[in-house]
C-alpha positions as CSV (number, residue, x, y, z in Angstrom):
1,X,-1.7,-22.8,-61.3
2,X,-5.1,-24.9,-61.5
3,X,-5.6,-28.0,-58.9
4,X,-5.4,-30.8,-60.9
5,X,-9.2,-32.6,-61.4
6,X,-9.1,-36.3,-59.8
7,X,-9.9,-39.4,-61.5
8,X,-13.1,-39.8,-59.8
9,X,-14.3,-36.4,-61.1
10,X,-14.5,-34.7,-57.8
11,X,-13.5,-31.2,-57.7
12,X,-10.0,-30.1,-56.7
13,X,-8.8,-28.8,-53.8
14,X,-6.9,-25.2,-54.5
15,X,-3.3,-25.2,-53.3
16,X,-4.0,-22.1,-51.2
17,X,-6.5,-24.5,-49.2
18,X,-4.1,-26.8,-48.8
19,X,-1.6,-24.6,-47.1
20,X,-3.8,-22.9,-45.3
21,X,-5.4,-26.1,-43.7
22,X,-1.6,-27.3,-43.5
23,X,-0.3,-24.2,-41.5
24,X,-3.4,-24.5,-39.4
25,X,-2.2,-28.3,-38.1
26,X,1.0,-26.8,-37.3
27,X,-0.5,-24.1,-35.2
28,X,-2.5,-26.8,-33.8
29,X,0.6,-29.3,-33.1
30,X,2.4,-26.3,-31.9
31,X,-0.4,-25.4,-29.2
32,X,-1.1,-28.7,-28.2
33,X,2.9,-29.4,-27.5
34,X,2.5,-26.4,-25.4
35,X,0.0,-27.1,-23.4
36,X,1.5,-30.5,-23.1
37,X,4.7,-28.7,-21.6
38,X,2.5,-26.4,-19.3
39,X,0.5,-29.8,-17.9
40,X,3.7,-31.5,-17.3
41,X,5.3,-28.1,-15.6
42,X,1.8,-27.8,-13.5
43,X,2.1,-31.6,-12.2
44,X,5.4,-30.8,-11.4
45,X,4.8,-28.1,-8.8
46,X,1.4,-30.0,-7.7
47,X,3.0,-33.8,-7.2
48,X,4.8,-32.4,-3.6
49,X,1.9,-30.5,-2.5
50,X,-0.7,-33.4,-3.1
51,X,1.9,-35.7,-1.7
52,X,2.8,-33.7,1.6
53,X,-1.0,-33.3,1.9
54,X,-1.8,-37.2,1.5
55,X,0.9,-38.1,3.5
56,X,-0.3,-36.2,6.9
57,X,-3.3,-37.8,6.5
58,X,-1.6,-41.5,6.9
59,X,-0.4,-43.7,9.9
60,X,3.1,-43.3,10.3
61,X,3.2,-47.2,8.9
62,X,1.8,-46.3,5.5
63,X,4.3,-43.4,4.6
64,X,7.7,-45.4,4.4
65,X,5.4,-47.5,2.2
66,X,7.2,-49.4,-1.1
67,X,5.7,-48.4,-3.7
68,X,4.2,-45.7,-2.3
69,X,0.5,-44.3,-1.7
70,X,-0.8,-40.9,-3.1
71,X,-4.0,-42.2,-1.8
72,X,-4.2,-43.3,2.5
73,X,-5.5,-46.6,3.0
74,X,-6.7,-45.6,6.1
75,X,-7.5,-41.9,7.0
76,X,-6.2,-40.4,10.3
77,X,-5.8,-36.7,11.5
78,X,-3.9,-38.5,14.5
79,X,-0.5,-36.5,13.1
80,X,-2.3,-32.8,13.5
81,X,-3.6,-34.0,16.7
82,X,-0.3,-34.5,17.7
83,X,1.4,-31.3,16.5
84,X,-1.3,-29.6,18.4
85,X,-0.8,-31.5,21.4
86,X,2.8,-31.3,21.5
87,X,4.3,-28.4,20.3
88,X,3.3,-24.4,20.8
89,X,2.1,-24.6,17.4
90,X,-0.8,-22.1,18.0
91,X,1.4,-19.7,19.9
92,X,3.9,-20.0,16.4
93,X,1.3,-19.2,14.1
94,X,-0.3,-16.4,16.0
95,X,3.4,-15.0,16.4
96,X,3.4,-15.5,12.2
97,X,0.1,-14.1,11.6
98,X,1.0,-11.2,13.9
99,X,4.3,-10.6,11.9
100,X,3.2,-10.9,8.6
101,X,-0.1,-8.9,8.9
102,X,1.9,-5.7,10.6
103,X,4.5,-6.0,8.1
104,X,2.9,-6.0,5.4
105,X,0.4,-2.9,6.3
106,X,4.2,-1.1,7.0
107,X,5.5,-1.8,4.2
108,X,2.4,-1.1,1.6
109,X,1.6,2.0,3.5
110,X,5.4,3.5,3.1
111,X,6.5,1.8,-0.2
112,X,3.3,3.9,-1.7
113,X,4.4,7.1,-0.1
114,X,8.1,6.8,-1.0
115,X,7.3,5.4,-4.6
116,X,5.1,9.0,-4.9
117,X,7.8,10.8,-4.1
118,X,10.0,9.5,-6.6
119,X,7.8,9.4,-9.0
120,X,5.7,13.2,-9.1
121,X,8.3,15.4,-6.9
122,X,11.1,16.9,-8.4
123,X,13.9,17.0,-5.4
124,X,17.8,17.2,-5.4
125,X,19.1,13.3,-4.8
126,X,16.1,11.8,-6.5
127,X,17.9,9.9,-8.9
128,X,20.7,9.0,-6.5
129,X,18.0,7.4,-4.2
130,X,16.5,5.6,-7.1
131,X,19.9,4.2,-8.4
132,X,20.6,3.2,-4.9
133,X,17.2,1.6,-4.2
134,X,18.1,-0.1,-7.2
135,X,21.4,-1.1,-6.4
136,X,20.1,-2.8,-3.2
137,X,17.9,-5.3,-5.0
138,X,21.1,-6.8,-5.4
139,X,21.9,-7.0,-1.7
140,X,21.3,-10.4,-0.4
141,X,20.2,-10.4,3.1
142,X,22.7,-12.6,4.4
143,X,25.0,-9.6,4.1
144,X,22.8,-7.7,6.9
145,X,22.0,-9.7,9.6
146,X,25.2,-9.4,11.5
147,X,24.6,-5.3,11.5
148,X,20.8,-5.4,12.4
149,X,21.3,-8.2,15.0
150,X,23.9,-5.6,16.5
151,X,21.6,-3.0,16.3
152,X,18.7,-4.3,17.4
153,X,21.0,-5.9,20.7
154,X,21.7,-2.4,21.6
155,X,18.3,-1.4,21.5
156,X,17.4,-4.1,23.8
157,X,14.5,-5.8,21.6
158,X,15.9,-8.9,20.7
159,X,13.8,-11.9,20.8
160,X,10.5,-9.1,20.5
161,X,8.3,-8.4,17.6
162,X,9.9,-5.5,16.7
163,X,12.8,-7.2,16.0
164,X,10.6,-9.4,13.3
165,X,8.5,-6.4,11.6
166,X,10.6,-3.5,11.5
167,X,13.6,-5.0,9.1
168,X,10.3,-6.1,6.9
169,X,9.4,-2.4,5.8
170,X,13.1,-1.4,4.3
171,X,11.7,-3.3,0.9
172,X,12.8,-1.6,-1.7
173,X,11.0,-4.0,-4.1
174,X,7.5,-2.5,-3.2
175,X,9.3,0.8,-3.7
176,X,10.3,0.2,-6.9
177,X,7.2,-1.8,-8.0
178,X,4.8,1.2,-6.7
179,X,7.2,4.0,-8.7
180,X,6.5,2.3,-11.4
181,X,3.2,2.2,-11.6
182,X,2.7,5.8,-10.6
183,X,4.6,6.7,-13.8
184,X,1.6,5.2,-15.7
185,X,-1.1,7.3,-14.3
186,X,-1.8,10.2,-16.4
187,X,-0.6,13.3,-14.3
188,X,-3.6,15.4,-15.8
189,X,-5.6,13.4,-13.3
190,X,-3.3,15.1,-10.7
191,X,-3.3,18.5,-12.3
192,X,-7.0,18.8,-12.4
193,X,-7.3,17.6,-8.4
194,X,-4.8,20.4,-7.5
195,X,-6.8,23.2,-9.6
196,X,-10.0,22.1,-7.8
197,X,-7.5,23.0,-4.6
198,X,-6.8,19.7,-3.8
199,X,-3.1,19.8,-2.2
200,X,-0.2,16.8,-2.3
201,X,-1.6,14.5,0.6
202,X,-5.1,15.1,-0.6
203,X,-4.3,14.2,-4.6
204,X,-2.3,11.0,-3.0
205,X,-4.7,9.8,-1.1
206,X,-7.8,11.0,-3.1
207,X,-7.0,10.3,-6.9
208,X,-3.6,7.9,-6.9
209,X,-4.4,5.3,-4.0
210,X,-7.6,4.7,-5.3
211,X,-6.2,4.0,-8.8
212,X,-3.2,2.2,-7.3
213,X,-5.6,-1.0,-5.8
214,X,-3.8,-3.4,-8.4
215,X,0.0,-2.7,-7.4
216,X,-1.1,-2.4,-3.8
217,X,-2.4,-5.9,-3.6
218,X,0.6,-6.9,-5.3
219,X,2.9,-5.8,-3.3
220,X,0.8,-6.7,0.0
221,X,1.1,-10.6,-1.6
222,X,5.1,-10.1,-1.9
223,X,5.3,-8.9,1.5
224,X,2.8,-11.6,3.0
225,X,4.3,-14.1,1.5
226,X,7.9,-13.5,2.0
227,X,7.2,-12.5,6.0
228,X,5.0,-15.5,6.4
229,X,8.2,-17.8,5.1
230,X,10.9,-15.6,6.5
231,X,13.7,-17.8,8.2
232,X,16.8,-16.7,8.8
233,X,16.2,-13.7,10.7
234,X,14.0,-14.6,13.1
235,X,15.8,-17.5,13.6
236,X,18.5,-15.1,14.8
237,X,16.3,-12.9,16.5
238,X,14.4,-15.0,18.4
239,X,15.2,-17.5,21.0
240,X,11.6,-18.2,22.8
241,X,8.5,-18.9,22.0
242,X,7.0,-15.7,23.1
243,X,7.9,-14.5,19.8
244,X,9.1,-18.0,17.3
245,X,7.4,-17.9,14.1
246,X,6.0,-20.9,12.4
247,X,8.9,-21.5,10.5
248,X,11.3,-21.7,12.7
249,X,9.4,-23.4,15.4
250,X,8.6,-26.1,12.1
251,X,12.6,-26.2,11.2
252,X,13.2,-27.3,15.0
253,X,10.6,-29.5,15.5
254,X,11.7,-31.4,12.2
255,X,14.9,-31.9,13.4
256,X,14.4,-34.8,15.8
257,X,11.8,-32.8,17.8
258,X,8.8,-35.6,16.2
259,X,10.0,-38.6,17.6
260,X,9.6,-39.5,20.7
261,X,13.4,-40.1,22.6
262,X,15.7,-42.3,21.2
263,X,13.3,-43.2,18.1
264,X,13.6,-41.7,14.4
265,X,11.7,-38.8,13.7
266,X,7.7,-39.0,12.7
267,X,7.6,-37.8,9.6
268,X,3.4,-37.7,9.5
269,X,3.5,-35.1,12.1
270,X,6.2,-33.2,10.4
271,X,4.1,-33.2,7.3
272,X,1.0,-32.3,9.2
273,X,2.7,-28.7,10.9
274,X,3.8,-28.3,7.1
275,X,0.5,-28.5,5.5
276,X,-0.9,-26.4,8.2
277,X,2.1,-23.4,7.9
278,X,1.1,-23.3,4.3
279,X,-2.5,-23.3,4.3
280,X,-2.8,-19.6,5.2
281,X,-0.2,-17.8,2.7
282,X,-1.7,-20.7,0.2
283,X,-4.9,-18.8,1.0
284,X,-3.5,-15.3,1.1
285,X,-1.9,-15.7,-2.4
286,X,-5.4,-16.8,-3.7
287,X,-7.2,-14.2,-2.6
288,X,-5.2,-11.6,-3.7
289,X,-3.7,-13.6,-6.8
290,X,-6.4,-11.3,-9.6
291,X,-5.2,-8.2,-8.0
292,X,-1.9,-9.0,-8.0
293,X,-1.2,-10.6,-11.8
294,X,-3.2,-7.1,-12.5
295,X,-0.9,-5.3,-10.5
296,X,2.3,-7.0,-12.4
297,X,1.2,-6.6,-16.2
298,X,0.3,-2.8,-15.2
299,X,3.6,-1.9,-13.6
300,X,5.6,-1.6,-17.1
301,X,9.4,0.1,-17.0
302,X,9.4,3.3,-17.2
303,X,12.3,5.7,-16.5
């Protein structure tokens, strides 16, 4: 069918133009109401950030402020100064720094060697341990603090360090992310290291770590991450500061540890400790993030 010719005498527009410049302003509305959807998502997650960060930068007059300020009208770093001052904040995040950073090196170094195993050697129980490694992804670890606080009691290293990095490296997440991503390497790689004479150690540490930087960085932000914000154990575990972590020494100092006696709590130095707790896995995450979105798309499910 022709395009009709318009009064004017200008020439006609085909009907296969048409639709194809109609289906191209519904692509368009469609990606623009997504992006819409992913600004308001990003604001979202953003607004508390930007506000806990403007807030510990106000006088504790301006924060119970109606309406309230995303912007200070006058700057102070008065509520840091205090946390400081106060509190064994340092002593906290060195404890947290110390935790996390051993943890994480445990846990990398063992979830790679155990997800090698299951991935390349053939062994009776392999698939057992798999299931079960599996099965415990399900486990919530509410369900084991009463038995590791009872076991780490009888060992006599409560309230120690090795009561905060040692129940870290039983992650069977890193295990199953790092078996997963071995199954993708080609195992020619391996079979031409081992006619060269290479043996298991050698081809592990030779050929598959080296290929293995992505998933390693992803699992080293997972572990990071999730030791740096760890509460409920330590919580447990400790009971000085020889040994708090930042979060719990944060979680006690927010409740009613900010005021002085008798008064409410100060909320600008609660905010402060908070930005500063973050600041470093904030940091971590941002660091690693490339390696570790790398690490995720390339870890596909394979059995």
């Amino acid at each position: 069918m022709t395009a009709r010719r318009s009064a004017g005498g200008a020439r006609p527009v085909p009907a296969s133009a048409r639709a194809r410049s109609g289906c191209a302003a519904g692509k368009w509305g469609a990606a623009a109401a997504a992006h819409a959807v992913e600004i308001v998502c990003v604001l979202m997650f953003v607004a508390p950030i930007v506000w806990m960060i403007s807030t510990s930068l106000k006088p504790e007059g301006q924060i119970l402020s109606y309406p309230p300020l995303w912007i200070p009208r006058t700057w102070t770093l008065e509520n840091f100064q205090s946390v400081l001052a106060r509190f064994a904040f340092v002593r906290w995040t060195v404890n947290s720094i110390a935790v996390a950073v051993a943890a994480t090196a445990l846990v990398v170094a063992l979830d790679a060697m155990a997800g090698y195993a299951l991935a390349r050697f053939a062994f009776p129980g392999r698939s057992l341990i798999y299931q079960t490694i599996i099965a415990m992804l399900l486990v919530p670890i509410q369900v084991t603090v009463i038995p590791l606080f009872l076991v780490f009691a009888q060992m006599h290293a409560i309230d120690t360090y090795q009561a905060l990095i040692l129940p870290t490296t039983a992650n069977v997440t890193g295990v199953f992310l790092m078996r997963q991503f071995f199954l993708g390497i080609p195992a020619e790689l391996e079979e031409a290291a081992r006619i060269d004479g290479a043996g298991d150690f050698r081809i592990f540490s030779q050929v598959v770590l080296p290929l293995s930087r992505p998933v390693m960085a992803a699992v080293a932000a997972l572990t990071f991450v999730s030791s740096w914000n760890n509460f409920l154990w330590p919580l447990i575990a400790v009971s000085s500061d020889r040994a708090r972590t930042l979060p719990v020494g944060i979680a006690q100092y927010m409740g009613g540890h900010a005021g002085t006696s008798g008064s409410a709590p100060a909320f600008g130095p609660a905010l402060a400790s908070a930005v500063m707790a973050t600041a470093p896995a904030l940091v971590a995450f941002f660091l690693l993030q490339r390696y570790f979105t790398q690490g995720i798309t390339l870890t596909g499910i394979k059995g």
